[in-house]
MIPA-265536 format. One record per residue (C-alpha): x, y, z. Coordinates in Angstrom, 3 decimals, padded with zeros to 6 digits. Layout:
+----------+----------+----------+
!       c1 !       c2 !       c3 !
+----------+----------+----------+
!        X !        Y !        Z !
...
+----------+----------+----------+
//
This chain:
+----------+----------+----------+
!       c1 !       c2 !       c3 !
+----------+----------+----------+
!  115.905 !  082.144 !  127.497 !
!  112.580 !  083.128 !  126.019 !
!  113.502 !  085.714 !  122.505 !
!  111.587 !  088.969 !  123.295 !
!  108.983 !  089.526 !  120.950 !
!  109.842 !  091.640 !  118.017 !
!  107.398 !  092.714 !  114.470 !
!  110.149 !  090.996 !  112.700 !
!  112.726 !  088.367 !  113.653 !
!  115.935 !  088.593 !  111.136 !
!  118.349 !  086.857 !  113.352 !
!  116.165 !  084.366 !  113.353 !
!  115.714 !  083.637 !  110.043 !
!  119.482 !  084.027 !  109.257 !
!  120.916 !  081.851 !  111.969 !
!  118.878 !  078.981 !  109.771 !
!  121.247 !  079.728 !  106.484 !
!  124.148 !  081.495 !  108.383 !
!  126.629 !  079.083 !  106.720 !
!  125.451 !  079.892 !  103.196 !
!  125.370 !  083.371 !  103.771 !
!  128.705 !  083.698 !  105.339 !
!  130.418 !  081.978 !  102.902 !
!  129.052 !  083.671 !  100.456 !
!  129.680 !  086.966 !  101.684 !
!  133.458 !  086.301 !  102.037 !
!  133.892 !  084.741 !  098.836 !
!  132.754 !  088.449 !  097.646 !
!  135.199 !  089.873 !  099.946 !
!  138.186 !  087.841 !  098.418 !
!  137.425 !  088.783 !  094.828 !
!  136.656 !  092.262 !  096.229 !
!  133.857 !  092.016 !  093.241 !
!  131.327 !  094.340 !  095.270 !
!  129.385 !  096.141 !  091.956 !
!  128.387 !  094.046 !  089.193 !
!  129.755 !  090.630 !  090.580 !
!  128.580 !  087.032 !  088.902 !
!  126.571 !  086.754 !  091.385 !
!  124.057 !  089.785 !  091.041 !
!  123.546 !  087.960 !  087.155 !
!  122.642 !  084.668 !  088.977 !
!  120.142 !  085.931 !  091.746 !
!  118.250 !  087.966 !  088.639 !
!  118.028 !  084.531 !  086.630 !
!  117.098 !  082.634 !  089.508 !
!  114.214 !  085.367 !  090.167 !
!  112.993 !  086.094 !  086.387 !
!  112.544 !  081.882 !  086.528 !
!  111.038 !  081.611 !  090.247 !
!  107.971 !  084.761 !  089.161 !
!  108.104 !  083.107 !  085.778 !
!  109.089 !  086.155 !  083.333 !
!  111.961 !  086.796 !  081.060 !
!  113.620 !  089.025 !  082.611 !
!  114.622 !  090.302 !  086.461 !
!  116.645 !  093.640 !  086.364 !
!  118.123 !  094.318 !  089.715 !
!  118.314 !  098.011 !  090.936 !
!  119.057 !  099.757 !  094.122 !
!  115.992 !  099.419 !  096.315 !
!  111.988 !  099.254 !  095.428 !
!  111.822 !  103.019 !  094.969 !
!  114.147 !  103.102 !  091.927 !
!  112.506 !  100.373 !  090.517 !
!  109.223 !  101.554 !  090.341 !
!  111.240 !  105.632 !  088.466 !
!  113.163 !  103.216 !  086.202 !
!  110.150 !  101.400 !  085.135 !
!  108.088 !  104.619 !  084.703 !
!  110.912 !  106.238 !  082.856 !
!  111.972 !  103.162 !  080.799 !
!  108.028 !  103.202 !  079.550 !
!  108.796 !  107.084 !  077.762 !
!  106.201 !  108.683 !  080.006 !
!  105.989 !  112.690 !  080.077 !
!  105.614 !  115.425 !  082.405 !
!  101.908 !  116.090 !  083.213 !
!  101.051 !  112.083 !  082.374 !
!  098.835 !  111.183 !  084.821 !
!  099.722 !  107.384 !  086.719 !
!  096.763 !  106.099 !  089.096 !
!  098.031 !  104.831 !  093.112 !
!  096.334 !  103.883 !  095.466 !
!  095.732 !  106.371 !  098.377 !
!  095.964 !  103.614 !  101.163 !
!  099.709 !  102.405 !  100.922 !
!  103.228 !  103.699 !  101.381 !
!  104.326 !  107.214 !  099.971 !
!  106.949 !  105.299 !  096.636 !
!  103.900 !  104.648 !  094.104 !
!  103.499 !  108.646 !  094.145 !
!  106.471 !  109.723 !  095.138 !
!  108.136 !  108.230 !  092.095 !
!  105.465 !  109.705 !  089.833 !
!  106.407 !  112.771 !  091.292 !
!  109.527 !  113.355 !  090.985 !
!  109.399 !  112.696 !  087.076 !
!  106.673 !  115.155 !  086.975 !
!  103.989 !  112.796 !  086.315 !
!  100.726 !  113.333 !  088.135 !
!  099.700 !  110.513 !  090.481 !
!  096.065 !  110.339 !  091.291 !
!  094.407 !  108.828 !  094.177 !
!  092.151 !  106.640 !  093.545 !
!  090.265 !  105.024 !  096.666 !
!  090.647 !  100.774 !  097.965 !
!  088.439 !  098.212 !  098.709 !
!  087.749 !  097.863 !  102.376 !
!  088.189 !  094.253 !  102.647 !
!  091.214 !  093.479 !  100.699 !
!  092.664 !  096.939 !  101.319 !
!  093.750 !  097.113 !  097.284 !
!  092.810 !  098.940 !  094.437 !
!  090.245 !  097.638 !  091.954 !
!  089.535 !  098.273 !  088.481 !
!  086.148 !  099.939 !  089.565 !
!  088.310 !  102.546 !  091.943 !
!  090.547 !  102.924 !  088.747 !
!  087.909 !  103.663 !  086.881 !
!  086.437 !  106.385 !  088.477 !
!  089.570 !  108.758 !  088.077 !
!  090.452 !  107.970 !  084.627 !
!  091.025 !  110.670 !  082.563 !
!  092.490 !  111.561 !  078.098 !
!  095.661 !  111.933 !  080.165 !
!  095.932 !  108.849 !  082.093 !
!  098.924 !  106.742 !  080.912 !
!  099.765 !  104.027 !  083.530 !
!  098.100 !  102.222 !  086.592 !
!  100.119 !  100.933 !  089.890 !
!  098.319 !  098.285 !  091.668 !
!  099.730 !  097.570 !  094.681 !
!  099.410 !  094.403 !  096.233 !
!  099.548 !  095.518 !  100.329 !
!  100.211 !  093.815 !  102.957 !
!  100.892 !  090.113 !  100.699 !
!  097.933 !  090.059 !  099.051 !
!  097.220 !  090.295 !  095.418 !
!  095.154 !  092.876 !  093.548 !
!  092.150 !  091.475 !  091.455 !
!  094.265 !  091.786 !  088.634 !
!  092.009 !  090.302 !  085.477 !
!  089.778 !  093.113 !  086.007 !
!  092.276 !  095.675 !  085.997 !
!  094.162 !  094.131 !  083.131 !
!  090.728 !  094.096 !  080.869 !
!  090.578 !  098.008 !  081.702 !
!  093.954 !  098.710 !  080.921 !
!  093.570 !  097.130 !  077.682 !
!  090.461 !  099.076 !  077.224 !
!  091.901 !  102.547 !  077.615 !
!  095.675 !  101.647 !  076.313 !
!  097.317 !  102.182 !  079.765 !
!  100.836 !  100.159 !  081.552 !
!  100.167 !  098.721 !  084.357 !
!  103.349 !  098.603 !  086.704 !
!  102.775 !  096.109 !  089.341 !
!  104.198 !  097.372 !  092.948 !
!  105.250 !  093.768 !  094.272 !
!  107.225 !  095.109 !  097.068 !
!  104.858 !  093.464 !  099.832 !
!  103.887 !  090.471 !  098.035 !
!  106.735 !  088.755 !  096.647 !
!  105.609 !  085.210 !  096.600 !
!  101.988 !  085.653 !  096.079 !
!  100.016 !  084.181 !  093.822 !
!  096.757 !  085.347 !  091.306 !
!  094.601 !  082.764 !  089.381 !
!  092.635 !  083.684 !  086.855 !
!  088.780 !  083.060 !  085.363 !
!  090.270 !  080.469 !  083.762 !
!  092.624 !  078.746 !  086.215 !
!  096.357 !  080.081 !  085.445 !
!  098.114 !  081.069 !  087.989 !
!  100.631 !  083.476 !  087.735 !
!  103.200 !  085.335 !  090.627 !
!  102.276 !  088.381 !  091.482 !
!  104.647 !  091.205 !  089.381 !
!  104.497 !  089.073 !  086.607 !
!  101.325 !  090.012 !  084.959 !
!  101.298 !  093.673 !  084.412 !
!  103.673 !  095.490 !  081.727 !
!  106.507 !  095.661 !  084.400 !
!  106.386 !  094.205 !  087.978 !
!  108.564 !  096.261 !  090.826 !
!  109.810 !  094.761 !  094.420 !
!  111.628 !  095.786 !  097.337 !
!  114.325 !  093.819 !  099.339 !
!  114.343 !  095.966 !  102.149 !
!  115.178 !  094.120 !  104.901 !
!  111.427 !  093.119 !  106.568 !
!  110.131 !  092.267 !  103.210 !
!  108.950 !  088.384 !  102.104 !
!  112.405 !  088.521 !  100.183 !
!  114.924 !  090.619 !  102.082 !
!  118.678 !  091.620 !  102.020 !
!  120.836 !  092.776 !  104.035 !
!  120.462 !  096.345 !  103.567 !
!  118.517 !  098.156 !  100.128 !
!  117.822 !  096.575 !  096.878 !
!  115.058 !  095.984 !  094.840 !
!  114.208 !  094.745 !  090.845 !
!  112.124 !  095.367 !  088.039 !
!  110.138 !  092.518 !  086.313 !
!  108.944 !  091.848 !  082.810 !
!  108.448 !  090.246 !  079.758 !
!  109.089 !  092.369 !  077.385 !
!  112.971 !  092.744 !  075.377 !
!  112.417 !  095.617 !  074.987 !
!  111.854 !  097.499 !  078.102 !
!  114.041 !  095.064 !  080.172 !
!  116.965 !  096.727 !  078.038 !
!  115.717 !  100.256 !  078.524 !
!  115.195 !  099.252 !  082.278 !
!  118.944 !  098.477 !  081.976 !
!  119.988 !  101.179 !  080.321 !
!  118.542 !  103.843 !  082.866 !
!  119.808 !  102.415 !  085.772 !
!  123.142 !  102.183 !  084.430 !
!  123.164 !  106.231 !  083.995 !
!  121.858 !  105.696 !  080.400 !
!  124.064 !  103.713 !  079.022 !
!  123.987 !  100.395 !  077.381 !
!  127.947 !  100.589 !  076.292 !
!  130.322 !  102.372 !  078.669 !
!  130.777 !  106.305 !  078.276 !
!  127.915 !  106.054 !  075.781 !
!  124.658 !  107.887 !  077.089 !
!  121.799 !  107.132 !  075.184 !
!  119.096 !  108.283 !  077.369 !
!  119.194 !  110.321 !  081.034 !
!  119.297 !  107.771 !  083.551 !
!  120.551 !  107.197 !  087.134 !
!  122.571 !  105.020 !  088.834 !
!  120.851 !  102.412 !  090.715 !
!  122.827 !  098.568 !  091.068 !
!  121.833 !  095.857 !  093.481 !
!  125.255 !  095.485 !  095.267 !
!  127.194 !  092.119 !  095.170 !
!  126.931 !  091.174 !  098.820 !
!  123.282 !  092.095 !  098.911 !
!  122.641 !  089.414 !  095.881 !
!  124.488 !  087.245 !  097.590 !
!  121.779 !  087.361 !  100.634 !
!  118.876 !  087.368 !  097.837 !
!  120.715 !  084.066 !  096.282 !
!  120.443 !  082.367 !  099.195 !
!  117.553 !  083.273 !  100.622 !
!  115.168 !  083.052 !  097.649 !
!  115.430 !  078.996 !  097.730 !
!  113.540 !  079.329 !  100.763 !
!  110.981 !  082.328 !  099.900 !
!  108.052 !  079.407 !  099.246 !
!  108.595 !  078.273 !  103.015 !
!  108.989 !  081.908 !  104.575 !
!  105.481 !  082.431 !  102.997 !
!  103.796 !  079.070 !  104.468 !
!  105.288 !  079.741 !  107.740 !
!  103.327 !  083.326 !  107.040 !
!  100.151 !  081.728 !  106.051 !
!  100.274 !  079.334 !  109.123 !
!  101.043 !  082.197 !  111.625 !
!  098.288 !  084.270 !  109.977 !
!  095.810 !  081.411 !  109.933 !
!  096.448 !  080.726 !  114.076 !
!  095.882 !  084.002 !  114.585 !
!  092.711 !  084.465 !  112.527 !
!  091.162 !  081.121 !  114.458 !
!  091.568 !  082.771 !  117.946 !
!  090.675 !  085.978 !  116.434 !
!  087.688 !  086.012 !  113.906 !
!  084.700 !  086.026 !  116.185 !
!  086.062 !  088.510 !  118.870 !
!  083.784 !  091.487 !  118.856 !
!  085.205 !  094.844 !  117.859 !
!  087.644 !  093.806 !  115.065 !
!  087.752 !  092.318 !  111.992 !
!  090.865 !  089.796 !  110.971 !
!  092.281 !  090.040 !  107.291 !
!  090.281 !  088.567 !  104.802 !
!  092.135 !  086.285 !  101.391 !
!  090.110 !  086.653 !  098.441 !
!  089.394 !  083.731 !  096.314 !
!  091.569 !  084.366 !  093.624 !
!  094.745 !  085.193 !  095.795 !
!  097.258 !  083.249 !  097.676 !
!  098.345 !  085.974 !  100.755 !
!  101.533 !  085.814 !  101.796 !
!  101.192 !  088.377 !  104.942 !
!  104.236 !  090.888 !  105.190 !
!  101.498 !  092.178 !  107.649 !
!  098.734 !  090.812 !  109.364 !
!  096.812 !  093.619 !  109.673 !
!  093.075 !  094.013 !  111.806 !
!  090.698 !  096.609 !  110.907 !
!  089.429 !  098.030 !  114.797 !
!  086.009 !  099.651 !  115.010 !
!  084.608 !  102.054 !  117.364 !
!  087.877 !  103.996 !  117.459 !
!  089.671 !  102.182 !  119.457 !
!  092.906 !  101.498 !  117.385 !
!  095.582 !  103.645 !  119.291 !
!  094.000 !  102.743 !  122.445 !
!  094.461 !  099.435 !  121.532 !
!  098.068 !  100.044 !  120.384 !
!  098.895 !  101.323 !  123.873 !
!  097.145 !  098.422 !  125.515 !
!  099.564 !  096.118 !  123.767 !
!  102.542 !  099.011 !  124.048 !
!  102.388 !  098.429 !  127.872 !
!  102.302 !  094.594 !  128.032 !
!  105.723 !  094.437 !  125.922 !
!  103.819 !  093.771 !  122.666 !
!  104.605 !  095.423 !  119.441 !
!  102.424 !  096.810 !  116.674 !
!  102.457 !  099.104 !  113.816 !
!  099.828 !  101.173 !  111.964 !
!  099.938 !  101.272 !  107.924 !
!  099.648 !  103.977 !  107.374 !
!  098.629 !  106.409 !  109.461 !
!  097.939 !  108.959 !  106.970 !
!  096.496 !  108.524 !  103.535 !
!  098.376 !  109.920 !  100.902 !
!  096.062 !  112.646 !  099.803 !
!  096.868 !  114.375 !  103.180 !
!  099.733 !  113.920 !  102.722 !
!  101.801 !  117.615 !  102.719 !
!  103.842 !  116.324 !  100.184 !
!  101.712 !  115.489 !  097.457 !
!  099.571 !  118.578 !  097.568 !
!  100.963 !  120.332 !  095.046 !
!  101.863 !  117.133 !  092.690 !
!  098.367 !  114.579 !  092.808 !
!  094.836 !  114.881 !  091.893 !
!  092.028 !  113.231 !  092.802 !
!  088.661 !  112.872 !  091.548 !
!  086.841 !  110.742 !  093.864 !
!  085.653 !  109.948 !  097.263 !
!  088.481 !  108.201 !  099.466 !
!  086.333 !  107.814 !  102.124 !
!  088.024 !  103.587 !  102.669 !
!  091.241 !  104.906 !  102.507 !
!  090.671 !  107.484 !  105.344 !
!  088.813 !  105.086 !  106.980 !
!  091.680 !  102.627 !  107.209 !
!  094.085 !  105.118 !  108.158 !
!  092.209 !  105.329 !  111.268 !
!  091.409 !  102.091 !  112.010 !
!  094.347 !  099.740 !  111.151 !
!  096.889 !  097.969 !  113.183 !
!  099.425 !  094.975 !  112.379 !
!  100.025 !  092.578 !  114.466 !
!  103.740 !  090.586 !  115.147 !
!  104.028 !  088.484 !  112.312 !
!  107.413 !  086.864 !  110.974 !
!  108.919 !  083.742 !  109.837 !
!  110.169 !  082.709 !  113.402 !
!  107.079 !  083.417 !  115.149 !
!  106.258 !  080.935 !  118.089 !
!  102.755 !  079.965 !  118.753 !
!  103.421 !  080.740 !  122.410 !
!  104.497 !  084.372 !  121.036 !
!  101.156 !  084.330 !  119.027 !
!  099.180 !  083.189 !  122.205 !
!  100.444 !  086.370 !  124.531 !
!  099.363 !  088.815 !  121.275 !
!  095.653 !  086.643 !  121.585 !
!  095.189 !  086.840 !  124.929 !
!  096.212 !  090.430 !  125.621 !
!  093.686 !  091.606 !  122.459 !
!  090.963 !  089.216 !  123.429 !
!  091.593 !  091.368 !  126.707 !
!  091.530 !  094.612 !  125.803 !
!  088.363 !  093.570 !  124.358 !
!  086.652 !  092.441 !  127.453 !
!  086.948 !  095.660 !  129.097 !
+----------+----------+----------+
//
């Protein structure tokens, strides 16, 4: 029986490592050690050694990890933290809610991430912090944006959630994991991501003592010894049974990325020269490790196009529909200081494609042809 064709295949992927995770899963349920088991420790060694930093501090889902960084780096109410417009609504909704200011700055068309020249044209005196986010698996030009930051004296808190696995090399040929090069580094385990669970999680990364134990401290309602608040914090844990997922999955995150690159790569050869779209595009210093293969689709055709594929029992998904200046939400809480004419842009013109780590090339060839036909018309 053929598997119907789905954005994301998770019983795929976990039929492949069922016995692990099952066994795994009831060893947790015998000890009855759901918060704070051995094995949440384990899975954030095992990830502070696979992105290479000191220190992995696992938290509730990618949301809280990008407040706890923000607050464990002492920033104030009216701060102002740079996002991207063009990604999803956590960068500036976590600013936000501290009462920081996010401002939109614009993207690059091609790699769809901010650069240190977008950066640059919003900074302002009260600019404390930068979040590059590295969309859709592919890493932000991050040298550049490091230099500035050093410039001007600003953190730069990586958002990793889309990219875990990816790779940046630099002028002078290191190579480092993406969310291991900024001040802290911030991912997502939701359950579609690169790395994903079993339900929410998320972690902060870093290098530095220092913050890892304030990181610590805030997501464990302030407190680094019981019944002892030091600072105001909140309460954000990676469950037990949702390391115990992570633990066994992350052995494998290297291969769920090449089986991302080749599924990418055999859709950009059928893909590239038909007229009316352009395929993503990896920039020489990144490794892309697709979450989403995502098309740009000219002429404004892109729901159209959606539909087309709707009808023939293929699924898509625009990200995002809706930049986040227009967003209702952040009206009253962002600024912005400079044309966002890419982000709007790709608001309007993007759609991802099927793309997951059990994807068939005979599932790949019915998304071809029916786009190649749409095309035709």
């Amino acid at each position: 029986m053929e598997k119907k064709l789905q954005m994301v295949d998770l019983h795929g992927q976990y039929l492949k490592i069922k016995k692990e995770i099952d066994e795994g899963i009831a060893a947790v349920l015998e000890t009855c050690a759901f918060i704070n088991g051995p094995q949440v420790k384990q899975f954030a060694d095992a990830l502070a050694s696979y992105t290479g930093v000191r220190h992995a501090v696992p938290c509730a889902n990618g949301t809280d990890a990008l407040m706890i960084s923000l607050m464990a780096l002492g920033l104030r109410p009216g701060d102002e933290v740079v996002v991207p417009a063009f990604t999803y609504a956590a960068s500036a909704e976590a600013a936000a809610i501290l009462g920081l200011v996010p401002v939109m700055a614009d993207v690059d068309p091609v790699s769809f991430n901010m650069t240190a020249g977008n950066i640059r044209e919003v900074l302002t005196p009260k600019t404390r912090a930068v979040i590059p986010v590295h969309l859709f698996g592919q890493s932000c030009d991050m040298e550049p944006i490091l230099s500035l930051a050093d410039e001007y004296g600003l953190y730069v808190i990586e958002d990793n959630a889309q990219s875990l696995g990816a790779e940046y090399e630099f002028s002078d040929g290191t190579v480092k994991k993406t969310g291991a090069m900024g001040t802290m580094g911030c991912t997502s385990f939701f359950p579609s991501k690169n790395l994903g669970c079993y339900g929410d999680g998320g972690a902060i990364l870093t290098d530095d003592d220092r913050l890892a134990e304030s990181a610590r401290m805030v997501a464990s309602h302030g407190q680094k010894v019981k019944y002892r608040h030091s600072v105001i914090g909140c309460n954000s844990r990676l469950d037990t049974i949702q390391a115990v997922v992570l633990g066994a999955k992350l052995p494998h995150l290297d291969e769920y990325c090449a089986a991302r690159r080749e599924a990418a790569a055999y859709y950009t050869r059928a893909l590239r020269n038909v007229e009316g779209l352009d395929v993503p595009e990896e920039m020489p210093f990144a490794r892309h490790v697709y979450n989403q293969y995502t098309l740009r689709i000219g002429c404004g055709r892109r729901d159209e196009l959606k539909d087309f594929l709707e009808a023939r029992g293929i699924p898509s998904m625009i990200y995002y529909p809706l930049p986040l200046d227009r967003q209702e939400a952040f009206c009253r809480f962002s600024r912005e200081s400079a044309s966002l004419e890419v982000s709007r842009e790709l608001a309007s013109s993007v759609l991802s494609l099927p793309l997951h780590t059990e994807l068939a090339h005979w599932q790949q060839d019915m998304v071809i042809d029916a786009v190649k036909e749409f095309f035709k018309q």
